[in-house]
C-alpha positions as CSV (number, residue, x, y, z in Angstrom):
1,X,5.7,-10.9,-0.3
2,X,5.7,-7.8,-2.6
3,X,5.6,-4.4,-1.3
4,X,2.0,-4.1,-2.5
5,X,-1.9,-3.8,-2.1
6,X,-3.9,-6.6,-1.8
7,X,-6.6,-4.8,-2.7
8,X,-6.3,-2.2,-5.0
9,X,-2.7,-3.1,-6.6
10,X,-1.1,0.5,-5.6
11,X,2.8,-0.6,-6.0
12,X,5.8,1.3,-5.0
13,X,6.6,4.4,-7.8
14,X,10.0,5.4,-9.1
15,X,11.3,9.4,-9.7
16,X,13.8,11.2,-8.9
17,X,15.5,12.9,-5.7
18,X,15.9,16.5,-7.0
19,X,17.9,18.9,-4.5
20,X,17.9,22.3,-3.9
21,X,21.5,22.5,-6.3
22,X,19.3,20.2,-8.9
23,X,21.2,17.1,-8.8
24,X,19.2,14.2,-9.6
25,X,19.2,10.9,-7.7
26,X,17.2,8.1,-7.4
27,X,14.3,7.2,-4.9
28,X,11.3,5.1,-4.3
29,X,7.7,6.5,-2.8
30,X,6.3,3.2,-1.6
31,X,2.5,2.9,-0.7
32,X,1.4,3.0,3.5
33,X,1.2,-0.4,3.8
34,X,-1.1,-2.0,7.0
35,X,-1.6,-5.3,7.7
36,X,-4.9,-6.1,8.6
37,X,-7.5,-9.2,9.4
38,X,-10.0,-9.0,6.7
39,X,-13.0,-11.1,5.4
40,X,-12.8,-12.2,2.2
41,X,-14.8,-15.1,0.4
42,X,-15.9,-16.1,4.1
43,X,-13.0,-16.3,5.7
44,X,-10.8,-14.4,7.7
45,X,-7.3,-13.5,6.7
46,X,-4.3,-11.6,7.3
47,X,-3.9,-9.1,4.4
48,X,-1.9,-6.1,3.5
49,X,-4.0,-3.2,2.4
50,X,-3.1,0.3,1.8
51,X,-4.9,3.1,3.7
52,X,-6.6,4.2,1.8
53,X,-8.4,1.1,0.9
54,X,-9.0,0.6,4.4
55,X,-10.7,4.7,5.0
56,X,-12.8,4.2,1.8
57,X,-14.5,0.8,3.3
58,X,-13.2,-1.5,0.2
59,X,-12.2,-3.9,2.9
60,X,-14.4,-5.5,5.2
61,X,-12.7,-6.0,8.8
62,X,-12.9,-8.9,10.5
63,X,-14.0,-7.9,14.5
């Protein structure tokens, strides 16, 4: 399963390392990933949803 948001589609991003000497290496800023029971389409299933999905209310938690 990809590193990503069910929800909203927020994927890991790409960039650049930079030290204090300015050298330049490569490194990845992935999303805060939570797995979560949610409803969806009547159901209940196990889905991974970034936080910020979950503090806005876009998903709908199953008790």
């Amino acid at each position: 399963m990809a590193r990503a948001c069910e929800v909203c589609g927020k994927t890991p991003s790409r960039g650049n390392k930079v030290s204090h000497s300015n050298r330049k290496t490569h490194r990845v800023w992935r999303p805060n990933l939570q797995s979560a029971h949610a409803l969806l389409e009547g159901t209940v299933r196990r889905i991974k949803v970034c936080t910020r999905c979950l503090r806005s209310g876009r998903v709908v938690k199953a008790v």
